[in-house]
N, C-alpha and C positions, 0 to 999 in steps of 0.2 A: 592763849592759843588763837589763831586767824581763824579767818574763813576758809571751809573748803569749797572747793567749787572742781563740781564732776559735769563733763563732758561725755556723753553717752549715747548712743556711737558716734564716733566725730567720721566713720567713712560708710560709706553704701555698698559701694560696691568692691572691696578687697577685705570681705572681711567686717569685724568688727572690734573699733578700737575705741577702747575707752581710759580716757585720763583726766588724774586729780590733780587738782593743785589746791596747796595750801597757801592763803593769801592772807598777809599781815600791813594793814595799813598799803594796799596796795600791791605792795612788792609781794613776786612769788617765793616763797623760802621753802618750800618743799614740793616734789613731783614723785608721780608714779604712772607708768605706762603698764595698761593692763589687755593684751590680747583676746575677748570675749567668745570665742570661739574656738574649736578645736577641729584642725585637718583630718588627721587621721589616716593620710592617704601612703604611709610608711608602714602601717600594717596590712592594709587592702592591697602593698604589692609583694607580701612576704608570698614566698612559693611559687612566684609566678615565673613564666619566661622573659628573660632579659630583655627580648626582643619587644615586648610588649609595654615597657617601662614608662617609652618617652610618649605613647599614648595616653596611657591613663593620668601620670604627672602631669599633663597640659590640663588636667580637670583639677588644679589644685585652686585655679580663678580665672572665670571668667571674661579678663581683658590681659595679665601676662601668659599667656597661654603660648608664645612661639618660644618663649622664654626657659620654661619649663621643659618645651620638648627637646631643646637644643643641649640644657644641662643634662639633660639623662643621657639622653641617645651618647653622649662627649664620654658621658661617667663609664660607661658600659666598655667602647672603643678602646678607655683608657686602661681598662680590666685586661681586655684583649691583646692591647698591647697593640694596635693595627692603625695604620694610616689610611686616609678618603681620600677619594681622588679631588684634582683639582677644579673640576664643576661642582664635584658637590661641595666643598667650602666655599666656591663665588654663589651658587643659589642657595646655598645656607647665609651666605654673607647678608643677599640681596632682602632675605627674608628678614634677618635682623636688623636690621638699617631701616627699613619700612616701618618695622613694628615701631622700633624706637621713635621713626619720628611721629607717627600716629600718637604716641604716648605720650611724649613730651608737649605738643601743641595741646591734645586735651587736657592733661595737668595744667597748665596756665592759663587758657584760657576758657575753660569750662568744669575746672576744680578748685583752682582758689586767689583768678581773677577776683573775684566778687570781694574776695575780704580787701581789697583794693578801692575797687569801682562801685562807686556810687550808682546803680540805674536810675533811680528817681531823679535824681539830679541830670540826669541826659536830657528830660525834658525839658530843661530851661537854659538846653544850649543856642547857639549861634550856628547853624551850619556852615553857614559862609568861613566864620574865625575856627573851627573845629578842622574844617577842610584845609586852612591853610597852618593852622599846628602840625598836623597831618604831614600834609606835604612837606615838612621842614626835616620831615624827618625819613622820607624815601617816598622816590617818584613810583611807590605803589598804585596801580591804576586805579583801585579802589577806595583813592582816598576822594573821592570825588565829591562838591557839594550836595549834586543827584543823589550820590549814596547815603549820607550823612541826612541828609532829608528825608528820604525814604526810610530810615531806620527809625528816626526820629517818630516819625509820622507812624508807622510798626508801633511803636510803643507807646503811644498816643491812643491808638484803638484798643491797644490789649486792657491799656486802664480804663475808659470810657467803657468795656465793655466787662471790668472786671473780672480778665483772663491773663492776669499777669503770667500763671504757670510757673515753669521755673524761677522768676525774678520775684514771685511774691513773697515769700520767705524769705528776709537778709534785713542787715542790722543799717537800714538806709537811713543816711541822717546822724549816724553814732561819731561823736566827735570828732573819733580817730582816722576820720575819713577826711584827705587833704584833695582831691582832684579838682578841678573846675567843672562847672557843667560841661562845657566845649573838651575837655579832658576827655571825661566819663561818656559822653558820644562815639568819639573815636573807637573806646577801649568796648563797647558794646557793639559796632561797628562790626570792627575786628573780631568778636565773639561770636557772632554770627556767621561773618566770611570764615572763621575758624572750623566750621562744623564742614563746609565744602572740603577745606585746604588736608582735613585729617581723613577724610573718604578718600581721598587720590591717594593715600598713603597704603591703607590698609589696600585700595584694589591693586596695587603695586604689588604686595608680597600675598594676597589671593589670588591672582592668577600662579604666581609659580606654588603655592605654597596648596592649592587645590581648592579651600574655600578659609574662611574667616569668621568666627573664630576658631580655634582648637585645625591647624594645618593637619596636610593629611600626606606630605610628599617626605619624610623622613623615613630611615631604614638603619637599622642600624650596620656599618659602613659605608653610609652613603648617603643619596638621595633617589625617588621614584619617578624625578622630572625627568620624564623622557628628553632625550635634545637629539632632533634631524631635521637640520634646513629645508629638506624635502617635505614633512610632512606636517597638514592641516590638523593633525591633532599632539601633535608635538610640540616642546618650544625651536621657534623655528624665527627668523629674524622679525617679521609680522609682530607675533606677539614681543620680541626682543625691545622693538620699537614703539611700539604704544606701554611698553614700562617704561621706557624715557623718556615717554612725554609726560607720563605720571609722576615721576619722580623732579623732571624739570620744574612743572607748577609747584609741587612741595615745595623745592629748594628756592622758589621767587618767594615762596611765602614766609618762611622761615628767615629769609637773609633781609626785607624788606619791609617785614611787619611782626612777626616773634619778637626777634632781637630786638629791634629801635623801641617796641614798645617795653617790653621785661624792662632795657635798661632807661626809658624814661621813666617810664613810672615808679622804679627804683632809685632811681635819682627826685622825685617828690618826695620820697619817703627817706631820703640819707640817713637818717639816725637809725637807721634797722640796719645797715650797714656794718655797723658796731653791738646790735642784740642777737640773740640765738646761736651762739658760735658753738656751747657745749663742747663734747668729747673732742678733742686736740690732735687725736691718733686719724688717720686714715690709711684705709686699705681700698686695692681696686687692682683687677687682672688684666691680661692682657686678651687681646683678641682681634675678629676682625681679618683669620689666619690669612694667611701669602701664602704657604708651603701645605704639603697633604700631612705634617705631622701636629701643626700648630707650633712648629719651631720658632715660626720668623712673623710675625705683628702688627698690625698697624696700629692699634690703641697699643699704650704702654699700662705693663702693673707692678705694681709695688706697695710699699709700706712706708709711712710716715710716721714719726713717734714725736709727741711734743708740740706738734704746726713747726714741726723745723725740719723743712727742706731739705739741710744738708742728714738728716740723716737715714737718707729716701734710699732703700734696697731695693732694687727691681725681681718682680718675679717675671721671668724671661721667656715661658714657654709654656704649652697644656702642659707638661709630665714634672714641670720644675718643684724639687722638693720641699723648697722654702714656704709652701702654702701647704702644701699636703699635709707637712709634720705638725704645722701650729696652729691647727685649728683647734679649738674647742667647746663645746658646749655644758652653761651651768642651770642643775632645775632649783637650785636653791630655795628661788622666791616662784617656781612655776609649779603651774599643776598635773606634775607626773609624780611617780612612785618613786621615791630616794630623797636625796641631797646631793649628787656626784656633780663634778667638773668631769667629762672624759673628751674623750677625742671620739667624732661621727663614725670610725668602722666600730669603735666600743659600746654605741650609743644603746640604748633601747626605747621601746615608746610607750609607758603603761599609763597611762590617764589615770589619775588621780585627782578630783575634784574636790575642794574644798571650799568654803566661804571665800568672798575674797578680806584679806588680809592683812593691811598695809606693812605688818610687821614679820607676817609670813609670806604664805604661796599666795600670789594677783592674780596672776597670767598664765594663759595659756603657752604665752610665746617662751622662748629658750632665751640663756643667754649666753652669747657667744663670746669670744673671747680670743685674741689672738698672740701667740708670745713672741713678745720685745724682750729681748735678753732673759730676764731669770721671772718675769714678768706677764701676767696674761690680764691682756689689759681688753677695756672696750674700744671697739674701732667704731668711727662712720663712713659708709661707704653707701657711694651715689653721683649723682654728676659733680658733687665741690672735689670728691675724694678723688675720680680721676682727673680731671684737670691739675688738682695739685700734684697730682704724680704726675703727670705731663709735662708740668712745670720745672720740677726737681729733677726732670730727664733731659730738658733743654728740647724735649718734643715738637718738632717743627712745627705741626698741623696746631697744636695745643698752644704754642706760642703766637702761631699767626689768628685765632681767636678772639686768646686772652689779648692780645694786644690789641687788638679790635675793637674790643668791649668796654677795655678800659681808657680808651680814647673818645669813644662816643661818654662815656660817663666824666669824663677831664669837661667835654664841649658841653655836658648838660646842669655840673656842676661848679666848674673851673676852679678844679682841685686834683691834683696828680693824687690817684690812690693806687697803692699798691694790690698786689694779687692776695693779700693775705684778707682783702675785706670779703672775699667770697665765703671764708667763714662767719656766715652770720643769715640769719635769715631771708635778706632780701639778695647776698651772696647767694645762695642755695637758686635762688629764680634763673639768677643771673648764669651761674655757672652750666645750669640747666639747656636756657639760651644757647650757649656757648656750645656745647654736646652735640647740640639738636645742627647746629651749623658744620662743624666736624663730623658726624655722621652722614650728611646730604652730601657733602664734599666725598665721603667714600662711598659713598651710594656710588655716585658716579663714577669713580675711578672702579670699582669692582664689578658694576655693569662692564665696563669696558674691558677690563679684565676675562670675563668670561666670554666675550662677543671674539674677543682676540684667541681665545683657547679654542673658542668651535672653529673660528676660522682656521685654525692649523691642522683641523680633522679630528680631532680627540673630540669623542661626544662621549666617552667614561663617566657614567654615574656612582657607581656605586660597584662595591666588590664582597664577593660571597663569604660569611665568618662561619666558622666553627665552636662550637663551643668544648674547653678540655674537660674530662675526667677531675675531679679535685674543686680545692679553694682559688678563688683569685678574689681580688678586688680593684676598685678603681673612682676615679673623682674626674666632674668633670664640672665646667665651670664657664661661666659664662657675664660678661660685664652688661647687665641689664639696665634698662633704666632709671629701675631705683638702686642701682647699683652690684655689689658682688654676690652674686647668685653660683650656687656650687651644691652636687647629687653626688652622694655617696652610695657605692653599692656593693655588697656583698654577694659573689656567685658561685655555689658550691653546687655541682654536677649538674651543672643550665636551668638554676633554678635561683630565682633570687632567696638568698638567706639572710639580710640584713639591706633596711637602706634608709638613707635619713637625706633629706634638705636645709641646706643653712641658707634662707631666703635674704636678702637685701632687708627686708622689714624687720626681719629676725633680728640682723645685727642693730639696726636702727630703732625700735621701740622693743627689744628686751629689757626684762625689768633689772632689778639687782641681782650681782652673782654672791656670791655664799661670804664673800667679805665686805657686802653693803654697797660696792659700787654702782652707778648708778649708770643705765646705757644712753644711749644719744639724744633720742625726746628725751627724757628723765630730765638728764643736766644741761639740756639748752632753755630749759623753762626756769630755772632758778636764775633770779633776775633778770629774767626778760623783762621786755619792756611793762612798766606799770600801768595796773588795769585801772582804766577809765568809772567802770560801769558791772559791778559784780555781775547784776542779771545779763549780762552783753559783753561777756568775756571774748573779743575776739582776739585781744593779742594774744589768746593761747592760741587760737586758731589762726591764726598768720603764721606763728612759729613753727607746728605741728603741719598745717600743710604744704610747708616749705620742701618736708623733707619727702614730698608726693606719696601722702594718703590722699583718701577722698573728702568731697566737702562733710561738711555735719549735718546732721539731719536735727537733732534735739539738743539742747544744753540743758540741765539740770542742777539746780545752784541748791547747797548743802550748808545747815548749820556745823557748827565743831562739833554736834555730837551727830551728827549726819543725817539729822532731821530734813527732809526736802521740803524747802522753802519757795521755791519759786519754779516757774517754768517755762524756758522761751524758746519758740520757733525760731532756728536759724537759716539763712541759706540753704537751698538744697541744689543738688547737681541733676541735667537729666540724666534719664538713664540713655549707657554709653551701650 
């Protein structure tokens, strides 16, 4: 029998995730993703007003919080059966496009940059040759020697004065680290200018959105942003215009220092190119609406079975059945009351706690499960899943990207790779990249959109619901950052009677369903890449944050009979 080696919590702030591996001569040959925490917040809204849903849901985490409110508020609509007007889908748009790029910049380069970037090693760069690597890579203004100097010289005082802070904690120096010093400046650089570039995002979608975090301008039919050109407490062109100036800096930041950097630094590290690929299936929805029903799209969603393209089904629309019917959730190896696979209107939620169990219940989390023909299999879904569904749609936007991305990776490796390398872990950054550039591109196209809707005199927010006599239900869904996010809700006489969340994490670190399968972390850790350094496990942390959780806080290394042997401080994140 190998080593184990537990991970304990590997994220801060989404929760608490903790994962085994078991390590033979190196190679991983077994994994278990365990959820350490329980929500709960599916029985806190039995009884309640519908109306009230998309509130309290945004309190299920403290950084997806627009996320949350947009799936419920969508879930409820979908009950009702009712269409939004077309403002309130462009400042709903506007809202999620912000978040997103908010989220994506802090995932890379302030959650699991570091298992990349050397900092110590920044101090024994060149800023002269740092400045002009820099530059080769976009006439970003900030790649300046001045600045590379001054950062420098920043991290110079923080050690002389023994205030590293965030940077003291990290496995500096661990073999597995390929950058140059002149590299690791840049990339620290840019971690800093990162912290500016993700503030213009979020002030983007808190003005419209009311404040930050947990918005406050949703309704269900609509939205509470007032809109009159006339008026100083209105959205009115004034505030219209300083969100495009907000939005403009994002998208220099992201087109000009995101990308170039995800895909140079992913081209240092090419052989991750080909580790972490796991589960083969993806899923991802559509969104992004054009139309007040969510008929018509700008992201594409569908299903892919195998990593094979051609056998990519699109889900076409909010109300389309092909997602509705085949969801489902397994508590087999989780800790609720049963064993079932059912479908989220069947669900329940009884907390059941046991030890954890490798052979039984682990986790908190569910596992979900989606059917492929006669088949319910595990999906990964997150930025690789839509791109690849983008992909197998011939998706323009998602094509003009990908082709992007893998051009600069031809120039920085001079090796034509296909789209299929994004399944893999340093894929996952990449594809991430890729999202965060396709979002800012519709930032602004659906600014414009709504700028053009006032102008034709339509300032319609939001439209008054009723609620019937009786049962209904409804799903409503949303393609989040870390992927397909979807609220289930049961309403019987205006009163919620049933409701469950199938989160992006859910699908991605559920444990095993009731015939041993294993979900996304699970089987992207079986042969990943070979650990270095038992006490200094980061290649599980490279893989594991690929698919954006948060950094680690502690590692904890295990005998086979699970005696704790050792103990090391890893990297930690600030708080966001």
């Amino acid at each position: 029998m190998g080593q184990r080696i537990t991970v304990d919590p590997i994220t801060r702030i989404e929760g608490h995730l903790r994962i085994d591996v078991e390590v033979d001569k190196g190679r991983i040959v077994d994994s278990w993703s365990s959820g350490q925490m329980w929500r709960g917040i599916e029985v806190i809204l039995k009884d309640r007003h519908p109306n009230d849903a998309w509130m309290i849901t945004q309190r299920i985490c403290g950084v997806c919080t627009t996320v949350h409110a947009i799936a419920s508020v969508r879930a409820v609509e979908n009950a009702l059966g009712i269409d939004i007007p077309l403002n309130a889908q462009y400042v709903r748009n506007l809202v999620l496009a912000g978040h997103g790029l908010h989220d994506h910049i802090v995932h890379f380069f302030h959650l699991s940059a570091l298992d990349w970037v050397d900092v110590v090693s920044a101090l024994k760069a060149d800023p002269k040759k740092t400045a002009a690597a820099a530059q080769s890579l976009s006439d970003w203004p900030g790649n300046s020697v001045k600045e590379f100097k001054a950062v420098q010289d920043k991290l110079k005082g923080f050690v002389s004065m023994g205030r590293l802070g965030i940077f003291a904690n990290g496995y500096w120096g661990h073999p597995a680290m390929k950058l140059t010093p002149e590299e690791n400046l840049m990339a620290v650089t840019h971690y800093l200018q990162a912290l500016d570039y993700q503030r213009y995002a979020t002030q983007a979608y808190a003005i419209l959105g009311g404040k930050n975090p947990h918005i406050q301008n949703l309704t269900v039919g609509g939205v509470t942003t007032a809109i009159n050109p006339d008026n100083d407490t209105a959205l009115n062109m004034e505030k219209l215009m300083h969100i495009k100036g907000l939005l403009d800096k994002v998208d220099s930041f992201v087109k000009n220092v995101y990308l170039p950097d995800v895909l140079y630094i992913g081209s240092r590290y090419a052989e991750w190119l080909s580790i972490g690929g796991g589960v083969p299936n993806y899923l991802a929805v559509p969104d992004m609406p054009l139309d007040r029903a969510g008929q018509k799209n700008d992201l594409p969603g569908g299903t892919i079975e195998n990593g094979n393209i051609k056998t990519i089904k699109p889900i076409e629309s909010f109300d389309d059945v092909y997602f509705e019917e085949n969801v489902n959730e397994s508590i087999a190896h989780s800790w609720y009351e049963g064993e079932w696979m059912r479908h989220p209107y069947k669900e329940d939620t009884v907390p059941e706690y046991t030890d954890f169990d490798p052979n039984g219940k682990y986790s908190w989390v569910k596992a979900p499960r989606f059917t492929l023909g006669k088949e319910k299999k595990p999906m990964e879904v997150g930025p690789a899943a839509q791109v690849f569904v983008g992909v197998a749609q011939n998706d323009p936007l998602t094509m003009k990207w990908v082709g992007e991305a893998l051009k600069r990776l031809k120039g920085f490796t001079g090796k034509d790779l296909p789209p299929t390398i994004l399944n893999s872990t340093i894929g996952r950054h990449a594809a991430r990249a890729i999202r965060a550039a396709m979002i800012s591109d519709l930032a602004q196209k659906h600014w414009g959109l709504l700028v053009n809707n006032i102008g034709k005199g339509d300032y319609e927010i939001a439209q008054p619901v009723t609620y019937p006599k009786g049962e209904i239900r409804g799903v409503g869904f949303h393609e989040a950052p870390r992927g397909v996010l979807s609220h289930w809700v049961i309403i019987e006489n205006g009163k919620i009677k049933n409701y469950q969340a199938v989160v992006p994490s859910t699908w991605n670190a559920g444990p095993r369903d009731g015939k041993g399968v294993k979900g996304p972390y699970e089987q992207s850790l079986v042969d990943n890449h070979p650990i270095a350094d038992p006490g200094k496990p980061l290649e599980v942390l490279r893989t594991i944050h690929s698919f954006d959780p948060c950094l680690a806080c502690a590692v904890h290394m295990h005998d086979p009979e699970g005696t704790e042997i050792n103990q090391v401080q890893v990297a930690s994140s600030c708080s966001i």
